[in-house]
N, C-alpha and C positions, 0 to 999 in steps of 0.2 A: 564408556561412561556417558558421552555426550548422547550416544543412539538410544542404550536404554530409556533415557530420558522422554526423548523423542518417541519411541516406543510406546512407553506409558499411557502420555496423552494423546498417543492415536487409537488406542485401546478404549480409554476414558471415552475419545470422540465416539468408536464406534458403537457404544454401549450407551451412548444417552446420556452420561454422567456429566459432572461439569470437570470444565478442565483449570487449570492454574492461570489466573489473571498475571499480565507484565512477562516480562521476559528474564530468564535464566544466564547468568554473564559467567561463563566458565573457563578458569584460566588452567588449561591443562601442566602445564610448567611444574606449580604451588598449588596442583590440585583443588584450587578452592574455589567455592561458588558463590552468588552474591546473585541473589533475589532483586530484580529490579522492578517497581511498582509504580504507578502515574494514577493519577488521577481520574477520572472522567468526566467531561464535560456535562453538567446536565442537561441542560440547551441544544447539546446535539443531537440530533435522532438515530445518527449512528451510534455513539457512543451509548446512549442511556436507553433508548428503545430498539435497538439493534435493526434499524429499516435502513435499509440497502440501496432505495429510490435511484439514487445518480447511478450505480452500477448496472441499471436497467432502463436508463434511457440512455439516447446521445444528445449531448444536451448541443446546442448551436452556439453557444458561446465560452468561453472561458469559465469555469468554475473553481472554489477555492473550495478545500476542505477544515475540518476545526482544528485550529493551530498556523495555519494562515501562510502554511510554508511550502503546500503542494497544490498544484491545479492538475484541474481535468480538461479535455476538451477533447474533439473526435474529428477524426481525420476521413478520407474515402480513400479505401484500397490501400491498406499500409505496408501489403505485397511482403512478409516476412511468412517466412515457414514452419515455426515455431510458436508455441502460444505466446510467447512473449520476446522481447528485443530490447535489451539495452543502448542507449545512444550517446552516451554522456549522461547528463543530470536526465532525461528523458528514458520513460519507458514508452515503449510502443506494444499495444497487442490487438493477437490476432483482429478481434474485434474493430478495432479500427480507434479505441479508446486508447489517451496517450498521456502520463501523469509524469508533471513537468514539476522538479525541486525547484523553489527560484524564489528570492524574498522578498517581489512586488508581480502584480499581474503585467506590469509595462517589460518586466525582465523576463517573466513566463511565456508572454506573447513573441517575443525578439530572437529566444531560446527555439518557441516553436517553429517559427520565419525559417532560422536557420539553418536547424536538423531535419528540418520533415515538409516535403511540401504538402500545403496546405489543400 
């Protein structure tokens, strides 16, 4: 069920076409699915002009994305073998970019201190 899905819109991707906005909540048990939809911010340029910018620099300070509940920032040599790393509320990847769950930049910054030297 759930892969067909998944299936679909890799299909959809590779063909150019558009794929389905929001995410799909499927509860295998009760068989049943529930279309989950959000908003977009207009103001954002991710959201509304789909530019990538922060993904393609390393920015030198602490960054916030729209919604105000994730930061970025970028480490040197973050020595994992894997393109990516889980560390707690912390991703770490290959790249040396590290995106920190945390609901102030002073708890982001404290979070990063702790998990990853800087």
């Amino acid at each position: 069920m759930t892969a067909s899905i998944q299936i679909s819109e890799a299909i959809k991707i590779i063909l150019g076409e558009d794929i389905a906005e929001g995410f799909i909540r499927i509860n295998a048990l009760n068989q049943d699915f529930q279309k989950i939809t959000f908003n977009k911010n207009p103001f954002c340029t991710v959201c509304s002009q789909k530019k990538f910018e922060l993904l393609e620099k390393k920015p030198q300070q602490l960054i916030t994305f729209c919604g105000g509940s994730v930061y970025q920032a970028h480490i040197k040599n973050p020595l994992i073998k894997a393109d990516y790393e889980r560390r707690g509320p912390i991703t770490v990847f290959k790249d040396g970019r590290i995106l920190v769950k945390a609901r102030s930049e002073q708890t982001a910054k404290a979070l990063i201190s702790r998990f990853v030297a800087l």
